[in-house]
N, CA, C and O atoms as a GROMACS GRO file, in nm:
protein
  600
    1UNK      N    1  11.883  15.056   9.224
    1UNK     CA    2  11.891  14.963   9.113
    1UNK      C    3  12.034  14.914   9.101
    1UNK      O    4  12.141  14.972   9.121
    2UNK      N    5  12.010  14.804   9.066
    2UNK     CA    6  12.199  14.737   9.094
    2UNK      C    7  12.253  14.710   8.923
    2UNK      O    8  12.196  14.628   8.851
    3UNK      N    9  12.340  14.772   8.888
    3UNK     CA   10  12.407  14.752   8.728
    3UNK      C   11  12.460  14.650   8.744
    3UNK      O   12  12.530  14.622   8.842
    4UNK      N   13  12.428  14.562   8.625
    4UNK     CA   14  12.514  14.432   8.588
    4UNK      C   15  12.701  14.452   8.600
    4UNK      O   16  12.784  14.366   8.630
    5UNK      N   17  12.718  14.579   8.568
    5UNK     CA   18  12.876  14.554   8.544
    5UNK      C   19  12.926  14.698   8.680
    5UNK      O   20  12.970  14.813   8.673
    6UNK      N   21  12.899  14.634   8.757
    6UNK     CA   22  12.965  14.706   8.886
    6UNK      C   23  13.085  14.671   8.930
    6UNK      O   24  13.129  14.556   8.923
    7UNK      N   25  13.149  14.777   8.982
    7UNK     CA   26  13.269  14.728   9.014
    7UNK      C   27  13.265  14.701   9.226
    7UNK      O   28  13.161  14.695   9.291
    8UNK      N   29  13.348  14.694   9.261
    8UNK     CA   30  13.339  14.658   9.399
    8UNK      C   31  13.362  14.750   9.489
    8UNK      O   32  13.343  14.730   9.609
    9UNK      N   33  13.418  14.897   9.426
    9UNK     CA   34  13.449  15.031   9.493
    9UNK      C   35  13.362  15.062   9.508
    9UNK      O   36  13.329  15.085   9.625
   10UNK      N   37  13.247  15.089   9.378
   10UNK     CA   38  13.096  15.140   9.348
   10UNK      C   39  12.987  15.065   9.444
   10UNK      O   40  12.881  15.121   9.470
   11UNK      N   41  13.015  14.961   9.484
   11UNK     CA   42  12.890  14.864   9.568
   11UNK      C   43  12.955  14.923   9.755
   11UNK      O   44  12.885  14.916   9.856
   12UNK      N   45  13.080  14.968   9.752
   12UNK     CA   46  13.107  14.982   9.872
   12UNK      C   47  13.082  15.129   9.906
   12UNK      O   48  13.086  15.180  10.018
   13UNK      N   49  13.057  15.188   9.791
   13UNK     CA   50  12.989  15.357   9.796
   13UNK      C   51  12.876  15.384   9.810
   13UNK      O   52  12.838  15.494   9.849
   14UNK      N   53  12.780  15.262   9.773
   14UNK     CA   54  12.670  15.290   9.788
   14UNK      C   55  12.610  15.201   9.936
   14UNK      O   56  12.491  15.198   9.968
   15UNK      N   57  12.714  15.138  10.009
   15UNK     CA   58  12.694  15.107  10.120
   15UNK      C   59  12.704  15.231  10.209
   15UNK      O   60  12.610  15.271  10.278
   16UNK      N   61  12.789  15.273  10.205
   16UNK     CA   62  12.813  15.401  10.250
   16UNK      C   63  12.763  15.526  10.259
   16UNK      O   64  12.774  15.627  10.328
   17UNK      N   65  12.696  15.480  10.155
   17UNK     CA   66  12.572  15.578  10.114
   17UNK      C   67  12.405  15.529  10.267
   17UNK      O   68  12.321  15.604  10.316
   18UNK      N   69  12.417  15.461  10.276
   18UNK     CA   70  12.296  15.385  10.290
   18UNK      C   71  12.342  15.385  10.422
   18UNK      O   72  12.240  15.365  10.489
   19UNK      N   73  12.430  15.395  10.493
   19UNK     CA   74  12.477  15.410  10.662
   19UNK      C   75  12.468  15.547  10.656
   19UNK      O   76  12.408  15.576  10.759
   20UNK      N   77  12.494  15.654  10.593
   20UNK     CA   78  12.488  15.815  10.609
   20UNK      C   79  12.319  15.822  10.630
   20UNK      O   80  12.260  15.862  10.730
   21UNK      N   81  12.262  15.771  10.506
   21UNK     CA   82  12.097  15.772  10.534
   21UNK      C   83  12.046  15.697  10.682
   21UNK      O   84  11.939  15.729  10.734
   22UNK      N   85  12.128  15.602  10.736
   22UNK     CA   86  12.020  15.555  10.811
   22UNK      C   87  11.980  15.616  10.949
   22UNK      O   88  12.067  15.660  11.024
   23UNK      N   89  11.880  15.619  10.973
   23UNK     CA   90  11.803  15.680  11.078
   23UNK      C   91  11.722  15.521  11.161
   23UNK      O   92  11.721  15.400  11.137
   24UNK      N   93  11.672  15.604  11.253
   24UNK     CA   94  11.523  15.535  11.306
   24UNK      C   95  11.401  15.480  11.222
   24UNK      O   96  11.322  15.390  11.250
   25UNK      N   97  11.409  15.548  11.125
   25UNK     CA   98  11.294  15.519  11.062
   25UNK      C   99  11.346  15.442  10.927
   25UNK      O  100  11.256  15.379  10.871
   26UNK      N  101  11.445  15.438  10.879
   26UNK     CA  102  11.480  15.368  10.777
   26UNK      C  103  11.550  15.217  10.803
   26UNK      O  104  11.567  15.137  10.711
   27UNK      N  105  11.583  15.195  10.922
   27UNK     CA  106  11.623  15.082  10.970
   27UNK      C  107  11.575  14.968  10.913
   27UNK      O  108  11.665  14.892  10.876
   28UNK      N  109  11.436  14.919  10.888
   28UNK     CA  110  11.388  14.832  10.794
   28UNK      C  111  11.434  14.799  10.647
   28UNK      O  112  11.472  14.696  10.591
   29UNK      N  113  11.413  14.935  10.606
   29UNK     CA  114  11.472  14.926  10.452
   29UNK      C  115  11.604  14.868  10.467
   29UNK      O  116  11.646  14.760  10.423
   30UNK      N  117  11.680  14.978  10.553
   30UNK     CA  118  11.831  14.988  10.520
   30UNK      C  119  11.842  14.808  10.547
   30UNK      O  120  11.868  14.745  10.445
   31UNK      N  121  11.824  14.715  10.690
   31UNK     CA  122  11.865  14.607  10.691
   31UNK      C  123  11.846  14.523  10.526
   31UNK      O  124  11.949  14.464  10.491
   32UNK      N  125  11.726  14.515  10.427
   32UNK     CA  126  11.709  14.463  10.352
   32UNK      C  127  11.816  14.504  10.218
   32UNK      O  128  11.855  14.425  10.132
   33UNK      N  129  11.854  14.661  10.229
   33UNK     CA  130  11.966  14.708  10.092
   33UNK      C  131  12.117  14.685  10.161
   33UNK      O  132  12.214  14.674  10.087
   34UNK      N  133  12.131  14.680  10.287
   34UNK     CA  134  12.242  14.640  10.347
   34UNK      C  135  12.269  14.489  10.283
   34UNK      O  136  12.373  14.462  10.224
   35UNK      N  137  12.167  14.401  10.301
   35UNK     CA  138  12.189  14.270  10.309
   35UNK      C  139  12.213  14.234  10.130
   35UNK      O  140  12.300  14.161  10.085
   36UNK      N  141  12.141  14.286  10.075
   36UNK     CA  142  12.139  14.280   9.910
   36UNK      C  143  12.266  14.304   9.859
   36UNK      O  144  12.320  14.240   9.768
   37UNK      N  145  12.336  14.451   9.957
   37UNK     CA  146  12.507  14.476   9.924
   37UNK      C  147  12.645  14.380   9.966
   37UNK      O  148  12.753  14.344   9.920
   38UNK      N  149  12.555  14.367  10.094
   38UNK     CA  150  12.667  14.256  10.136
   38UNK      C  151  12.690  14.160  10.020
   38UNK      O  152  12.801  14.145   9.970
   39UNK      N  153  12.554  14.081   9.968
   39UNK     CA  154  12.550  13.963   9.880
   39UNK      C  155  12.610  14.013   9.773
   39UNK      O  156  12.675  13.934   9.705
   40UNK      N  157  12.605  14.138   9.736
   40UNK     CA  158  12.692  14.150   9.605
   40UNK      C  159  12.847  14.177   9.629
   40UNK      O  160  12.947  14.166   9.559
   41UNK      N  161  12.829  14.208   9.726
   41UNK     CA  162  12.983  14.211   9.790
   41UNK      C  163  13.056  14.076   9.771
   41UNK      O  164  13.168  14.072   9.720
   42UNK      N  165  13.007  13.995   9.802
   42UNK     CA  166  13.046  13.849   9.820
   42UNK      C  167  13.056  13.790   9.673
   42UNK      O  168  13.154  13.718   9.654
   43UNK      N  169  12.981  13.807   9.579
   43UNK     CA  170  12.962  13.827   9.465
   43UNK      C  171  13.070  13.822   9.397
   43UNK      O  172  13.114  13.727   9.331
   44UNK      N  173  13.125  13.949   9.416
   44UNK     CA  174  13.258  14.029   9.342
   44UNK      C  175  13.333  13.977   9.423
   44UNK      O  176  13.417  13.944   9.339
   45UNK      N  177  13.387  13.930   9.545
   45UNK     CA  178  13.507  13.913   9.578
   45UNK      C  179  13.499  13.797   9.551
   45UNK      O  180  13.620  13.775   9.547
   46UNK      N  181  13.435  13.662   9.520
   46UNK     CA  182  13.366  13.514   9.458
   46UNK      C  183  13.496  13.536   9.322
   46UNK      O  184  13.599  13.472   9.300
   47UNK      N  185  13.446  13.635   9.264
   47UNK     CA  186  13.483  13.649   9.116
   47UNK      C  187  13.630  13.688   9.117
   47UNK      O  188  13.716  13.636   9.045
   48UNK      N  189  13.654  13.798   9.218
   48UNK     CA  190  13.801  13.834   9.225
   48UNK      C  191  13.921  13.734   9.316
   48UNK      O  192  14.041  13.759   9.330
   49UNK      N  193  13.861  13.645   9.357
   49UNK     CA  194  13.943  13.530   9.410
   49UNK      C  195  13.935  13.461   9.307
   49UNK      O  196  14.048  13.428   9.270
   50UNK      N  197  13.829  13.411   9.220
   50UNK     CA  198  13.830  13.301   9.062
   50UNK      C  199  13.950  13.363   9.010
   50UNK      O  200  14.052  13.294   9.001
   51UNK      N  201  13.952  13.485   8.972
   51UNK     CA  202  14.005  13.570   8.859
   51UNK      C  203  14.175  13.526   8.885
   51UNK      O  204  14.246  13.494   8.790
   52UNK      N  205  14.223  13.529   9.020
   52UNK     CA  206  14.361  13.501   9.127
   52UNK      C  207  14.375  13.390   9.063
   52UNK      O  208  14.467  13.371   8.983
   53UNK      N  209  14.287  13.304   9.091
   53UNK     CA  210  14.276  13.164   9.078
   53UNK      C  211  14.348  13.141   8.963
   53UNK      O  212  14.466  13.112   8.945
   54UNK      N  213  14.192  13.172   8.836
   54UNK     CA  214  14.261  13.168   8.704
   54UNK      C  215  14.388  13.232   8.637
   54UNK      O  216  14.438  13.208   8.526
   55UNK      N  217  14.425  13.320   8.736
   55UNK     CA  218  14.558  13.371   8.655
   55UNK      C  219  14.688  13.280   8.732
   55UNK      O  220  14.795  13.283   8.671
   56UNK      N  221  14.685  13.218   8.834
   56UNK     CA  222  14.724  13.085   8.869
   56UNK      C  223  14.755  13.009   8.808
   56UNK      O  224  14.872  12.978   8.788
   57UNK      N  225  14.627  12.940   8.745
   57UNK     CA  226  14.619  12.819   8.676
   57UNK      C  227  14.672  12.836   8.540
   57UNK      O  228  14.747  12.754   8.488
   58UNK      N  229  14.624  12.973   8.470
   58UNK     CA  230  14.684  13.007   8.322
   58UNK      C  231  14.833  12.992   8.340
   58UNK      O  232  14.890  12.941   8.244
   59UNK      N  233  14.935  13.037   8.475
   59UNK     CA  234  15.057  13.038   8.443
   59UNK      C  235  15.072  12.850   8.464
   59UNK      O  236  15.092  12.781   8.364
   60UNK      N  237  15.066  12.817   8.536
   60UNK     CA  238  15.117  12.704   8.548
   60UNK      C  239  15.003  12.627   8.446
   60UNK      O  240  15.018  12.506   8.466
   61UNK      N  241  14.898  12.647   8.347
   61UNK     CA  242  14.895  12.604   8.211
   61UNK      C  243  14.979  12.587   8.096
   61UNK      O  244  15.017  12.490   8.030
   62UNK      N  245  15.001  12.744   8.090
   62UNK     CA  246  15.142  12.774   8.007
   62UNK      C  247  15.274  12.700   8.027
   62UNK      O  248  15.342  12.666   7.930
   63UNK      N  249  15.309  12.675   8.148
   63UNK     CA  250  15.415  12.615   8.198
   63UNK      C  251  15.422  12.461   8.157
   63UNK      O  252  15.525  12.400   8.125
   64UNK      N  253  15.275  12.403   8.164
   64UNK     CA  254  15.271  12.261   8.136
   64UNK      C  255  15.230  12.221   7.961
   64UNK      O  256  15.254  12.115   7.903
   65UNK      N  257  15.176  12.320   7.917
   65UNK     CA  258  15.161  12.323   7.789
   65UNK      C  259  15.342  12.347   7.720
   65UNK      O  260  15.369  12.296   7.611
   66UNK      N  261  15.429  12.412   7.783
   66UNK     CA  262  15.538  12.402   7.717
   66UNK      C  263  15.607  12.320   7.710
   66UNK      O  264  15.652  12.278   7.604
   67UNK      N  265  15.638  12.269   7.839
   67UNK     CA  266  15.681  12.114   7.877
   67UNK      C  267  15.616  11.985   7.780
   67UNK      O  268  15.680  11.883   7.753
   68UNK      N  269  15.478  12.010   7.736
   68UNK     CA  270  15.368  11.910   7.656
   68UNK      C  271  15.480  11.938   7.535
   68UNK      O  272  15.539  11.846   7.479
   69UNK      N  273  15.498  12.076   7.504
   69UNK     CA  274  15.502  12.112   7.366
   69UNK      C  275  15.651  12.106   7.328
   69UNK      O  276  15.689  12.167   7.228
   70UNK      N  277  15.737  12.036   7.402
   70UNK     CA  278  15.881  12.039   7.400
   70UNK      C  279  15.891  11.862   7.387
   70UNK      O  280  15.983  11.811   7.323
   71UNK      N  281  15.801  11.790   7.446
   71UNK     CA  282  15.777  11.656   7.451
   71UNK      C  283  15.772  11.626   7.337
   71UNK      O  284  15.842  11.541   7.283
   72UNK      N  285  15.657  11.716   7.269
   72UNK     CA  286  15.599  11.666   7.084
   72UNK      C  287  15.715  11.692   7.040
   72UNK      O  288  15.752  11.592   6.977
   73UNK      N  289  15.780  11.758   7.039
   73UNK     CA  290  15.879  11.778   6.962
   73UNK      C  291  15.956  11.693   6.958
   73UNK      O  292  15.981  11.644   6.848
   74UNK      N  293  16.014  11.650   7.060
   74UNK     CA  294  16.140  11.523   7.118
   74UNK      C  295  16.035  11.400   6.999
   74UNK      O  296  16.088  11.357   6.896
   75UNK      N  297  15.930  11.371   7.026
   75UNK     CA  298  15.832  11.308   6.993
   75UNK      C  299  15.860  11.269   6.804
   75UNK      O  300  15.901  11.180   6.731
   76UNK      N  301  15.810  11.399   6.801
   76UNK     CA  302  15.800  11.394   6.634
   76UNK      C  303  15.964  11.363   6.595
   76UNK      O  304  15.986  11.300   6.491
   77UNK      N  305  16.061  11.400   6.667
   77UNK     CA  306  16.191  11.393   6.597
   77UNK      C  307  16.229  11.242   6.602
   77UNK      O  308  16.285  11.193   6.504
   78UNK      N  309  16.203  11.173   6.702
   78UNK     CA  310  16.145  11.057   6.738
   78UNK      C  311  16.129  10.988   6.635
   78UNK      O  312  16.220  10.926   6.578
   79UNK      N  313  15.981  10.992   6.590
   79UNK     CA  314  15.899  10.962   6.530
   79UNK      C  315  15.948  10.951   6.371
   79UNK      O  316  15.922  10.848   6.309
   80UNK      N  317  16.039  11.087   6.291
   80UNK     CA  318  16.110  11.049   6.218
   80UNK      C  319  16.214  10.999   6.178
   80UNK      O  320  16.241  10.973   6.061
   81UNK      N  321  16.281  10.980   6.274
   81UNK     CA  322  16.426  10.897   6.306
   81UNK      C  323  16.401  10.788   6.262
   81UNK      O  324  16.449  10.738   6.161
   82UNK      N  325  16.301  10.729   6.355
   82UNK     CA  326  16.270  10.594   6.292
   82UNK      C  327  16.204  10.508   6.197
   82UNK      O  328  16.202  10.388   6.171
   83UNK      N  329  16.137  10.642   6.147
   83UNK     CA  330  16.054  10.613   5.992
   83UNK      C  331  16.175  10.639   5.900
   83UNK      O  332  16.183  10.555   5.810
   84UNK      N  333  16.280  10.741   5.900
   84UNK     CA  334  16.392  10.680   5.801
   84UNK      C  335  16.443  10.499   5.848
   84UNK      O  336  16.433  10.401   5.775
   85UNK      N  337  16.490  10.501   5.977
   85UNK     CA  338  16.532  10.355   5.945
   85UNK      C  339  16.469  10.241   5.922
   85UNK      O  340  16.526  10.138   5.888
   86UNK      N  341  16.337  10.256   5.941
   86UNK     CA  342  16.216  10.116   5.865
   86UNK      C  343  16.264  10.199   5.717
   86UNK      O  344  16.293  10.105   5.644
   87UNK      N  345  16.275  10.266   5.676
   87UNK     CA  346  16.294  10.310   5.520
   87UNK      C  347  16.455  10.232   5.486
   87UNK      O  348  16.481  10.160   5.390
   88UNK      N  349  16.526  10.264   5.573
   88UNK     CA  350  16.673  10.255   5.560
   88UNK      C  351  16.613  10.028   5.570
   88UNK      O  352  16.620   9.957   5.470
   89UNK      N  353  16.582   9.995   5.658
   89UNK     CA  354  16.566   9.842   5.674
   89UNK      C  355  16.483   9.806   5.570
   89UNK      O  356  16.512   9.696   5.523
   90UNK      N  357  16.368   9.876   5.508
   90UNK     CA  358  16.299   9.800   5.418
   90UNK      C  359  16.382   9.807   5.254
   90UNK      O  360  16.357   9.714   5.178
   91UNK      N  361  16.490   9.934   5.200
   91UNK     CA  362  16.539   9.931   5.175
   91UNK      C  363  16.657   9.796   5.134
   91UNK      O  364  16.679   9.758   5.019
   92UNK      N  365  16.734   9.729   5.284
   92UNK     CA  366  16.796   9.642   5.291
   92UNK      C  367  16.724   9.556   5.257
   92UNK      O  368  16.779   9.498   5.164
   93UNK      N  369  16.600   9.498   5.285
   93UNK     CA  370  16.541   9.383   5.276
   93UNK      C  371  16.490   9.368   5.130
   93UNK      O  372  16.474   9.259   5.074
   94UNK      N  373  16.462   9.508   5.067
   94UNK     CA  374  16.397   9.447   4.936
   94UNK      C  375  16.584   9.460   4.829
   94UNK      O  376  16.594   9.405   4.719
   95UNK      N  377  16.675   9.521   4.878
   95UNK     CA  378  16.804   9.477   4.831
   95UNK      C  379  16.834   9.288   4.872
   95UNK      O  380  16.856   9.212   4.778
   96UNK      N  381  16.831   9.246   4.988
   96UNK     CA  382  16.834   9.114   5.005
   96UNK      C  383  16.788   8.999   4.918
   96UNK      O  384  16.832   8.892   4.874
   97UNK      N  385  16.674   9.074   4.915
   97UNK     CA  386  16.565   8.975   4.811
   97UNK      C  387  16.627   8.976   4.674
   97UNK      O  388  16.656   8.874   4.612
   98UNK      N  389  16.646   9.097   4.633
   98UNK     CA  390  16.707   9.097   4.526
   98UNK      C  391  16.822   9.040   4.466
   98UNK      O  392  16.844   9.019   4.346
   99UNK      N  393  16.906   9.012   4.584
   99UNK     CA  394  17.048   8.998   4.631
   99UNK      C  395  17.040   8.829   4.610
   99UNK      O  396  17.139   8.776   4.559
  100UNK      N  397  16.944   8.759   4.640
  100UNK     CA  398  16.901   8.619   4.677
  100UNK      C  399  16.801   8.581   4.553
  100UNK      O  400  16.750   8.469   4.543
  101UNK      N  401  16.780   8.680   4.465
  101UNK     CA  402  16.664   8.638   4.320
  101UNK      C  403  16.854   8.600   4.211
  101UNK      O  404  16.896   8.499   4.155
  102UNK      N  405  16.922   8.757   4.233
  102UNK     CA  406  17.033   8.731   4.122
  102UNK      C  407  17.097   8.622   4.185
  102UNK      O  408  17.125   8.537   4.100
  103UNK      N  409  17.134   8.587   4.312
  103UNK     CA  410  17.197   8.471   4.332
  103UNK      C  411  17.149   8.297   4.300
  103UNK      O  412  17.225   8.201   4.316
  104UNK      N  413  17.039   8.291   4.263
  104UNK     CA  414  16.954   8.226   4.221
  104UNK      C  415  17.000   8.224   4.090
  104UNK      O  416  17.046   8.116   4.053
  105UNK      N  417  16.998   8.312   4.016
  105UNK     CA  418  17.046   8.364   3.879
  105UNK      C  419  17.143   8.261   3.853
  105UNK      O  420  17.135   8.156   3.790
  106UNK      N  421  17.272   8.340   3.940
  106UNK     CA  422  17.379   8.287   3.883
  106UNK      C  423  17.431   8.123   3.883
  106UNK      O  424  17.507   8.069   3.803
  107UNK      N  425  17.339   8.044   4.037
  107UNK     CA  426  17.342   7.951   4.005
  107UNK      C  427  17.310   7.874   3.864
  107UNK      O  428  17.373   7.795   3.795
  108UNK      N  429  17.167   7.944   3.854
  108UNK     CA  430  17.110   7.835   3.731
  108UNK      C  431  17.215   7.874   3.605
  108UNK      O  432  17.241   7.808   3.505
  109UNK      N  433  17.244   7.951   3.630
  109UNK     CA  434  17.350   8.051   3.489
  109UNK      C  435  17.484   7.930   3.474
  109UNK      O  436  17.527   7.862   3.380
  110UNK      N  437  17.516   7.943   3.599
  110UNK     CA  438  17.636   7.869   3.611
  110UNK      C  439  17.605   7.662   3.616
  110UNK      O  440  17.688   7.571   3.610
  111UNK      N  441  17.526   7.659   3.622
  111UNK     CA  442  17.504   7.522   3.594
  111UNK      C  443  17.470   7.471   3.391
  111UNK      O  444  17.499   7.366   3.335
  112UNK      N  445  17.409   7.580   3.340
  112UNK     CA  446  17.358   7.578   3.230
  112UNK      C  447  17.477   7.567   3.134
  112UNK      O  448  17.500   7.515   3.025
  113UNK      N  449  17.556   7.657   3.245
  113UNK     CA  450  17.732   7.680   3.118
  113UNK      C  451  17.771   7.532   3.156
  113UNK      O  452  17.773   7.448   3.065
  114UNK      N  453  17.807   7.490   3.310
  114UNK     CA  454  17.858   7.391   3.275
  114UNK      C  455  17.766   7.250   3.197
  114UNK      O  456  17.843   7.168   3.148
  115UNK      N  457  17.665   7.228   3.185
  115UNK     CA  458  17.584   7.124   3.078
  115UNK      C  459  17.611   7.194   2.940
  115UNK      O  460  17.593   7.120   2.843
  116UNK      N  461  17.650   7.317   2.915
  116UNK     CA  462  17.605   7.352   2.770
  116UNK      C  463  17.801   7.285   2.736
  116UNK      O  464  17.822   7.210   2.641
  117UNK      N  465  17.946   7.343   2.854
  117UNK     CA  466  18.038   7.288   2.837
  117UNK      C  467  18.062   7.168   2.832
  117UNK      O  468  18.166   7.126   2.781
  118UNK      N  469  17.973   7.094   2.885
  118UNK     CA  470  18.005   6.915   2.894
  118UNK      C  471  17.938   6.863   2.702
  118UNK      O  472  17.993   6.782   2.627
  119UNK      N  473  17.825   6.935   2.678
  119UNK     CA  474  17.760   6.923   2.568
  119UNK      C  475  17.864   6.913   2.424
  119UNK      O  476  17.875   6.829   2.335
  120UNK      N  477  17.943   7.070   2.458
  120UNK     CA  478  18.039   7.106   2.388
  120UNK      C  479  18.179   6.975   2.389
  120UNK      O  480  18.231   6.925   2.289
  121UNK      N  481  18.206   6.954   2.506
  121UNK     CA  482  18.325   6.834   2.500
  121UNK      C  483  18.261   6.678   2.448
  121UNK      O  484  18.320   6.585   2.393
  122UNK      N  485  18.170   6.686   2.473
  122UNK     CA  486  18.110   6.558   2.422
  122UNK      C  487  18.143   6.548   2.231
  122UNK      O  488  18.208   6.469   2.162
  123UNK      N  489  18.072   6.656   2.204
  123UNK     CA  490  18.071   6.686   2.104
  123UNK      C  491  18.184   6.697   2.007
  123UNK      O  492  18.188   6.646   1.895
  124UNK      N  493  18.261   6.761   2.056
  124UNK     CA  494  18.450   6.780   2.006
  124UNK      C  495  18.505   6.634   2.046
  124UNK      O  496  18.608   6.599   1.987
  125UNK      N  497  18.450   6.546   2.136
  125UNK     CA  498  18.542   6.405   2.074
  125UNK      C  499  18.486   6.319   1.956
  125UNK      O  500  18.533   6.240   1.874
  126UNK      N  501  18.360   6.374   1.986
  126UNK     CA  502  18.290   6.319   1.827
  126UNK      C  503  18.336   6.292   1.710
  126UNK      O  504  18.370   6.196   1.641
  127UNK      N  505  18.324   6.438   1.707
  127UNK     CA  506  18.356   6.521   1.607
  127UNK      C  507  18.539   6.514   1.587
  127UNK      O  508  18.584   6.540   1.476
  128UNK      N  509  18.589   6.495   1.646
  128UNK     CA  510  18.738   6.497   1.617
  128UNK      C  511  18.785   6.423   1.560
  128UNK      O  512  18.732   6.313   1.576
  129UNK      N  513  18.927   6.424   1.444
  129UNK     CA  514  18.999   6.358   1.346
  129UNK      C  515  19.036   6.227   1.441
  129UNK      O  516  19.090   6.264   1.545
  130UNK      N  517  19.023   6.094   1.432
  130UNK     CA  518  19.159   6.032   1.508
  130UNK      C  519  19.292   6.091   1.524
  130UNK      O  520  19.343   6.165   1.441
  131UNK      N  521  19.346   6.054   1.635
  131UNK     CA  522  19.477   6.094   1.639
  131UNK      C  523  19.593   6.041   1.527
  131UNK      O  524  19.600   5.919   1.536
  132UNK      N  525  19.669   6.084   1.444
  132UNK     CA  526  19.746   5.964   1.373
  132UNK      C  527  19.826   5.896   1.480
  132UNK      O  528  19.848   5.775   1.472
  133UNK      N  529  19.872   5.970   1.582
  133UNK     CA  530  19.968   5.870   1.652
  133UNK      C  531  19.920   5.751   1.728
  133UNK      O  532  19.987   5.657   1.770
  134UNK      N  533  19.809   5.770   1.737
  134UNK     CA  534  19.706   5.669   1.814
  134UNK      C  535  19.688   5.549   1.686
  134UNK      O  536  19.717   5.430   1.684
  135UNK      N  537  19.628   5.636   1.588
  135UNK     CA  538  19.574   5.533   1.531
  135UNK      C  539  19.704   5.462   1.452
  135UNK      O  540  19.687   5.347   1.411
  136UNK      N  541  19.832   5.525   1.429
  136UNK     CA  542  19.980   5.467   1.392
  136UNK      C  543  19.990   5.296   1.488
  136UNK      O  544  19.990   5.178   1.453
  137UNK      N  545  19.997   5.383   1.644
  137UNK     CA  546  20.022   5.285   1.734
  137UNK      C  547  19.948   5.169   1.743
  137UNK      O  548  20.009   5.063   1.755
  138UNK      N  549  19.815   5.170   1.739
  138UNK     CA  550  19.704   5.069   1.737
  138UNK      C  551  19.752   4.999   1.601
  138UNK      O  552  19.819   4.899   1.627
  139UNK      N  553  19.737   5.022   1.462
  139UNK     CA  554  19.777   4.965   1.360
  139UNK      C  555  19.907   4.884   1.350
  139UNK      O  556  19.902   4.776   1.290
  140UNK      N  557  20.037   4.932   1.409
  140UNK     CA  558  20.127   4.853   1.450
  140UNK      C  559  20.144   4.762   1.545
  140UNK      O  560  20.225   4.672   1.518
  141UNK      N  561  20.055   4.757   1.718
  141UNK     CA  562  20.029   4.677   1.760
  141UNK      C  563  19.933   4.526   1.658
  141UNK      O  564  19.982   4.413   1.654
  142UNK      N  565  19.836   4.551   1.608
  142UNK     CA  566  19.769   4.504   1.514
  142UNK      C  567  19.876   4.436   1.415
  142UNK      O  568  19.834   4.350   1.337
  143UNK      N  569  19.942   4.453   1.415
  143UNK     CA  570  20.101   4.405   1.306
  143UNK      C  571  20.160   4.295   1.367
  143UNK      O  572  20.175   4.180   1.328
  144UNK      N  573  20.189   4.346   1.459
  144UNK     CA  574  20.315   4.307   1.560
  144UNK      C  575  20.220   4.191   1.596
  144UNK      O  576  20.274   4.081   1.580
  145UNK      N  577  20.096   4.186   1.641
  145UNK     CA  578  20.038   4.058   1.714
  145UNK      C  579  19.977   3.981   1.595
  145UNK      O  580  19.925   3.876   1.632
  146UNK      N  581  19.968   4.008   1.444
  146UNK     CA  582  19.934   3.927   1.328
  146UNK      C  583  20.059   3.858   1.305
  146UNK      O  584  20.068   3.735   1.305
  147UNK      N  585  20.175   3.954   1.282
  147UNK     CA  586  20.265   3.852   1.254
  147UNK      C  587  20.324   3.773   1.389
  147UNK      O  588  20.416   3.693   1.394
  148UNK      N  589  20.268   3.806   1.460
  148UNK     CA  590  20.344   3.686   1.578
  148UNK      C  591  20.298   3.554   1.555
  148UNK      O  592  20.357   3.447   1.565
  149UNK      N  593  20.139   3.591   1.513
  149UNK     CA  594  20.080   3.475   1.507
  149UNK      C  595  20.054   3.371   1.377
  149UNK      O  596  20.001   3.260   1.367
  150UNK      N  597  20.112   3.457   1.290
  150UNK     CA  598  20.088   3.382   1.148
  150UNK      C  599  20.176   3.290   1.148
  150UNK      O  600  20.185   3.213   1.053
   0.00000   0.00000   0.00000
């Protein structure tokens, strides 16, 4: 009877077993449990070359998974570098805007003073006393050209 979890010493013992038994008369059998051992023979060494294999492939997994995992990293640092400076640029841009709303400002600011100052000078000659020396001078011209002419 063959156990599921044999090892490959145990399948080569019971080959061994089975050449001590063989005779003349067991020759039949033995070719058919010979041939059944061989196949499990082949079996296990199938599995113990995978096993080589996979411990192969696991190192140079590991190896490429670190290299992967040194990448993400470069990656992610990457990745935030430049999400501060779209922060750092969107920053500037909504300062710009801002920069270009108050400058807007100050135009209209500064146009309003000067109409509200022209308003104001308009107003103060209006509003202002005659000069006496003006109006002295005008009144004496006014003299000077009556009596020239009288």
């Amino acid at each position: 009877m063959m156990y599921p979890n044999r090892y490959y010493c145990s399948v080569l013992m019971e080959c061994r077993k089975a050449l001590e038994k063989l005779n003349v008369f067991t020759v039949f059998f033995f070719k058919k449990q010979f041939a059944m051992l061989l196949e499990e023979l082949q079996v296990h060494g199938n599995r113990m070359e995978a096993a080589i294999q996979d411990k192969a492939d696991l190192h140079r997994y590991h190896c490429e998974a670190k290299v992967v995992h040194d990448e993400l990293k470069v990656l992610n640092m990457n990745k935030e570098e430049l999400e501060a400076q779209i922060g750092e640029m969107q920053l500037t841009v909504s300062k710009g805007e801002e920069l270009e709303h108050l400058h807007k400002q100050k135009i209209q600011l500064s146009h309003e003073v000067n109409m509200l100052q022209k308003e104001m000078f308009e107003l103060t000659e209006y509003l202002s006393p005659p000069n006496d020396s003006t109006a002295h001078s005008l009144f004496l011209e006014k003299e000077v050209l009556n009596n020239g002419h009288d």
